[in-house]
C-alpha positions as CSV (number, residue, x, y, z in Angstrom):
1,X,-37.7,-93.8,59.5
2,X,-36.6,-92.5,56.2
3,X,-36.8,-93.8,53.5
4,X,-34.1,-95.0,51.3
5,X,-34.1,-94.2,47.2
6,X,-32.6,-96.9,46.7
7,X,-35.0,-99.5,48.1
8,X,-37.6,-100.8,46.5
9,X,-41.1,-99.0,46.7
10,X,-42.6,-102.4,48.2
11,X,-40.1,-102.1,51.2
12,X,-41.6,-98.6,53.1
13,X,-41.0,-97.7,56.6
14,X,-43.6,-99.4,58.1
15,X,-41.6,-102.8,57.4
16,X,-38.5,-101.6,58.0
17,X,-39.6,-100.5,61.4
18,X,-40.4,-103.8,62.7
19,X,-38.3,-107.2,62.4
20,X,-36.8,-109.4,59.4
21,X,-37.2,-112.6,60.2
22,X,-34.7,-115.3,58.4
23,X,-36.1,-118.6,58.4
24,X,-33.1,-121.2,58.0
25,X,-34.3,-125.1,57.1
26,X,-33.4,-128.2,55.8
27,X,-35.3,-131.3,54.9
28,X,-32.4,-133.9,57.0
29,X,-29.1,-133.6,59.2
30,X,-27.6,-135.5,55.9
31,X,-28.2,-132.1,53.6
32,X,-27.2,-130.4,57.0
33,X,-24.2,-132.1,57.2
34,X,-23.2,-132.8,52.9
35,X,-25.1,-129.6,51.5
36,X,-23.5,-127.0,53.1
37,X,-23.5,-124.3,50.8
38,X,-27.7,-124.1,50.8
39,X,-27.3,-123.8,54.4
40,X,-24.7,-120.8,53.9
41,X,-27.0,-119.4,51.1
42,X,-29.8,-119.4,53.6
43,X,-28.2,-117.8,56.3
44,X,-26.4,-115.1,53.8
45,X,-30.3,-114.0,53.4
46,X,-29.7,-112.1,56.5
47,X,-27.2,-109.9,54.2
48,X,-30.2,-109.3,52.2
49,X,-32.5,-108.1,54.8
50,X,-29.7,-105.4,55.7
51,X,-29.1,-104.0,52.0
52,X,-33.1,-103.5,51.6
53,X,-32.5,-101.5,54.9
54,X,-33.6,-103.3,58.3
55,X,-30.8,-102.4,60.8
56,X,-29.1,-105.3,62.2
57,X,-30.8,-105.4,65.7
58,X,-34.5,-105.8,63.9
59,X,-33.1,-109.0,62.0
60,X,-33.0,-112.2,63.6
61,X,-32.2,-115.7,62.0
62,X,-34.3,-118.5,62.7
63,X,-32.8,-121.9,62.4
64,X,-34.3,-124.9,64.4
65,X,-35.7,-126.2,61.9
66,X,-32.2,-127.4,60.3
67,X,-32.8,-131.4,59.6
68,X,-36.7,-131.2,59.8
69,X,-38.5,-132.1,56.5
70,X,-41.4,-128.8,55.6
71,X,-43.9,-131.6,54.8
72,X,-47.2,-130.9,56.9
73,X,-46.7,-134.4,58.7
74,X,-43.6,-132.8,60.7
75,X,-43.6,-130.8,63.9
76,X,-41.0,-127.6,63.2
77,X,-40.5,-125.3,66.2
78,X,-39.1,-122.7,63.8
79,X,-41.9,-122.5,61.9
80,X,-44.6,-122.4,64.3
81,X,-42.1,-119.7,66.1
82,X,-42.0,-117.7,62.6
83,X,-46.2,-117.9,62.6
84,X,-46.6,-116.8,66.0
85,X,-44.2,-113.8,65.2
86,X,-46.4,-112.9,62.6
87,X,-49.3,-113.2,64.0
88,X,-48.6,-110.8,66.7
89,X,-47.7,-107.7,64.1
90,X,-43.9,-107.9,65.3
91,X,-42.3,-109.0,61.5
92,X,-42.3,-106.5,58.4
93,X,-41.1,-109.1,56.1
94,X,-39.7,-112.9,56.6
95,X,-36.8,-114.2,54.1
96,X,-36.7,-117.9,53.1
97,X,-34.0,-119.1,50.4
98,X,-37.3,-120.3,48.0
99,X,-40.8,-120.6,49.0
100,X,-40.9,-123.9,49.4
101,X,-38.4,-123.7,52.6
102,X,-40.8,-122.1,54.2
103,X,-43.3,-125.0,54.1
104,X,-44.1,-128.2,51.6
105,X,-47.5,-128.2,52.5
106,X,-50.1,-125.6,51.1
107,X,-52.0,-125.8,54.1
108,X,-49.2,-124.6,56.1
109,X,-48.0,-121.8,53.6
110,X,-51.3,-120.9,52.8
111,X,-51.9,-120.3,56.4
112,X,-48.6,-118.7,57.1
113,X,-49.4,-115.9,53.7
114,X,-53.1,-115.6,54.6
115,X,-51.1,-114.2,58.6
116,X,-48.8,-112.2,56.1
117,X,-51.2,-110.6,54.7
118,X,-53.5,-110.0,57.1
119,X,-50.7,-107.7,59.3
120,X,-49.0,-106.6,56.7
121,X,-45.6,-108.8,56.3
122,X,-43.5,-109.0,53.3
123,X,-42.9,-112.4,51.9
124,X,-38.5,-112.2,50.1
125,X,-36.9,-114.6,48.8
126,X,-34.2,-114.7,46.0
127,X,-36.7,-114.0,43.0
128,X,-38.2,-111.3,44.6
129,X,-40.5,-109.1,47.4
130,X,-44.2,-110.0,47.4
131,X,-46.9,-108.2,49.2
132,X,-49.4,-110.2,49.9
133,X,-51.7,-107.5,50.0
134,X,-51.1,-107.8,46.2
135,X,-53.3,-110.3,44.4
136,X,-50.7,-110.5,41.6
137,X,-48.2,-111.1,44.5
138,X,-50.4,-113.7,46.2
139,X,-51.2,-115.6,42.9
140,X,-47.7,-115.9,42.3
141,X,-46.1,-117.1,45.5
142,X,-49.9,-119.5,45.4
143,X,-48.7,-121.1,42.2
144,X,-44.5,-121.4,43.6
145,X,-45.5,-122.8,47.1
146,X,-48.0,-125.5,44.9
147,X,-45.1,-126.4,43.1
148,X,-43.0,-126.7,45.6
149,X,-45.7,-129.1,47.4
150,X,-45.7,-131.0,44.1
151,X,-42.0,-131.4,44.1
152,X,-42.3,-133.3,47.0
153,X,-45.0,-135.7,45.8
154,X,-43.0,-136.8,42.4
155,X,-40.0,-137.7,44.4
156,X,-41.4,-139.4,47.0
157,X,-43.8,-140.9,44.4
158,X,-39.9,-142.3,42.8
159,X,-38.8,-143.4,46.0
160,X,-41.8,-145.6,46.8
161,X,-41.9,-146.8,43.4
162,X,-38.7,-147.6,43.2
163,X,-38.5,-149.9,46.6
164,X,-41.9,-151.9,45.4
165,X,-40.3,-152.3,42.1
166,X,-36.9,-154.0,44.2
167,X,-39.2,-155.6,46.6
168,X,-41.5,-157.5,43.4
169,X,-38.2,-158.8,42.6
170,X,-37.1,-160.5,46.0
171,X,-34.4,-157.7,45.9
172,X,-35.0,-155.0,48.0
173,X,-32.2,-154.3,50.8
174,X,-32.0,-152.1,54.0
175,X,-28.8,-151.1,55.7
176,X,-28.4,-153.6,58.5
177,X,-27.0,-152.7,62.0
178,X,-23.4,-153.1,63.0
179,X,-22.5,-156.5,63.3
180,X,-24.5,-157.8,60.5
181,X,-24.2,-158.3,56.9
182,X,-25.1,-160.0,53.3
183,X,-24.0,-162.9,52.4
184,X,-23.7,-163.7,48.3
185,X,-27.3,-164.7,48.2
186,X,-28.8,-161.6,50.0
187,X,-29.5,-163.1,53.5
188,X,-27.7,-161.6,56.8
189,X,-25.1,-163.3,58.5
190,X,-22.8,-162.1,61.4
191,X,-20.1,-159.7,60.1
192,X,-16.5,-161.8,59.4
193,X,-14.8,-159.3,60.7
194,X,-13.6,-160.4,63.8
195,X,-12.7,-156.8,65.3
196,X,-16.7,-155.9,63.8
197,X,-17.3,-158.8,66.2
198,X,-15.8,-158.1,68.9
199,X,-16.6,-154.7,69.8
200,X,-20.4,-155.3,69.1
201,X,-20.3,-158.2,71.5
202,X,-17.8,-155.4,74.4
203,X,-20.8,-153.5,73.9
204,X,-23.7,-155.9,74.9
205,X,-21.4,-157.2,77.8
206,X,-20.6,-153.5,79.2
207,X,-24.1,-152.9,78.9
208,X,-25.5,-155.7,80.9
209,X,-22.9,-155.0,83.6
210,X,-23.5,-151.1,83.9
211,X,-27.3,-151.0,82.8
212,X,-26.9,-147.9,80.8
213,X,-26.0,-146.4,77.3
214,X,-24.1,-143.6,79.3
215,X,-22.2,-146.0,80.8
216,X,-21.4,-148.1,77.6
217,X,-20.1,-144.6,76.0
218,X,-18.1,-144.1,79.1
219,X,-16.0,-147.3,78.9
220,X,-15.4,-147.3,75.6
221,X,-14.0,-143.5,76.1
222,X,-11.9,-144.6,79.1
223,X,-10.8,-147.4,77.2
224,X,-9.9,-145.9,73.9
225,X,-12.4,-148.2,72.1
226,X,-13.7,-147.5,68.5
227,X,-16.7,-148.7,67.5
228,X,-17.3,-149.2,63.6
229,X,-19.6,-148.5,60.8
230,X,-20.0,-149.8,57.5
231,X,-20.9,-147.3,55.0
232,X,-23.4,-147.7,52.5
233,X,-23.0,-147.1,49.0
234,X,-21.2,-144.4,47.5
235,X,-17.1,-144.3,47.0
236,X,-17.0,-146.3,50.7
237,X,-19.4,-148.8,49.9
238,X,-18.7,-151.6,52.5
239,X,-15.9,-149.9,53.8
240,X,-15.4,-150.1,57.9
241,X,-14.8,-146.6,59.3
C-alpha cells in the first residue's frame, strides 16, 4: 500500500494495512442517554481513522461498552474484545475519544499499551498518534492514562465525602421507590397521590394473579395503564411523569 504525503510519518503502511479499531464508551446509560454529543464525538473518530488513510472496510467501531464505567472493578465486553484484537496482530491502530476511555485503571491500560506495543498498534486519540514503540510516546500516554485514573479517584473521593458528611448530620436521602415518599420531617410515608396509589397497588394485584413481570407489563399495555415516576432533583424535582 502506498503511502500517502500527506499522512503522518507515524502512520506507514504496515498500520494502514490491518484494521482501525474505534472503541466507543461511556461511564452510565445517563451520559448515554443526556451526553449525547461525547457519544457522537466518539463515533465521529471513525472519520479520523479514514482521513489518516485506513479504507472503510479495515475500520470497525466498537461500542458495547456504552453505559459501563472503565474502572477495573467492571466487566466490559468491548474492551476485552479490543485486547484480544490486539493481541492477535489484526489492529494497526485503535482510536479512543481521550485515553482515559479506553480504561480508568492503569492496570488495564497498562496492559492494553504493553499488547500495543508489543505487535505494533498505534494508540490516536484527539491530541495525537503515539507509538508505543516510542518511549517518549509511552511516557506520555503513561502520565495521561495515570491522570485519567486519578480523575476518577478525586470525584469519587467527593461523592463519598459528601454522603458521610449528609449522613453525620441525620440528613442523607435516597430516591425512594414509586409509591413512597418524604414527609416534612424526612421519614417515608405512602405517596398522597391517590392515582401514585393506585397503580402501585394494580401492579402487586396483577402480579399475584399472573405470577409474572411479563404479564404485569402485558395488562397494563392492554389496558392503557401508565405507571408513574417521580423525578429527582433538577427542573422536575417531585414532579410525576
Amino acid at each position: 500500500m502506498k503511502q500517502n504525503p500527506s499522512v503522518p510519518p507515524k502512520v506507514r503502511a504496515e498500520h494502514l494495512g490491518r484494521e482501525a479499531l474505534v472503541y466507543v464508551r461511556q461511564s452510565t446509560m445517563a451520559q448515554v442517554r443526556f451526553n449525547q454529543e461525547s457519544t457522537h464525538r466518539q463515533y465521529a473518530l471513525r472519520e479520523r481513522a479514514l482521513s489518516l488513510g485506513w479504507p472503510e472496510e479495515h475500520i470497525r467501531v466498537i461500542d458495547g461498552d456504552l453505559g459501563i464505567s472503565g474502572s477495573g472493578r467492571s466487566r466490559r465486553p468491548g474492551f476485552a474484545q479490543l485486547v484480544t484484537s490486539v493481541s492477535l496482530g489484526e489492529v494497526g491502530a485503535v482510536f479512543g475519544l481521550e485515553i482515559s476511555r479506553l480504561a480508568r485503571s492503569s492496570a488495564d491500560l497498562m496492559k492494553l499499551l504493553e499488547l500495543c506495543s508489543l505487535f505494533g498498534t498505534l494508540v490516536i486519540d484527539e491530541d495525537g498518534i503515539y507509538d508505543m514503540a516510542d518511549f517518549n510516546d509511552r511516557l506520555l500516554i503513561g502520565l495521561k492514562g495515570t491522570m485519567g485514573e486519578a480523575e476518577l479517584h478525586f470525584l469519587h473521593a467527593r461523592m463519598i465525602g459528601g454522603k458521610e458528611n449528609a449522613a453525620s448530620r441525620g440528613e442523607l436521602r435516597f430516591p425512594l421507590p414509586v409509591g413512597y415518599v418524604y414527609d416534612p420531617d424526612g421519614k417515608p410515608v405512602m405517596d398522597p397521590d391517590e392515582e401514585v396509589r393506585h397503580a402501585v397497588s394494580t401492579l402487586f394485584r396483577v402480579f399475584r394473579s399472573s405470577g409474572s413481570a411479563y404479564g404485569v407489563v402485558r395488562y397494563f399495555a392492554e389496558n392503557n395503564l401508565s405507571f408513574p415516576k417521580r423525578a429527582y432533583g433538577g427542573v422536575w424535582d417531585g414532579k410525576i411523569t
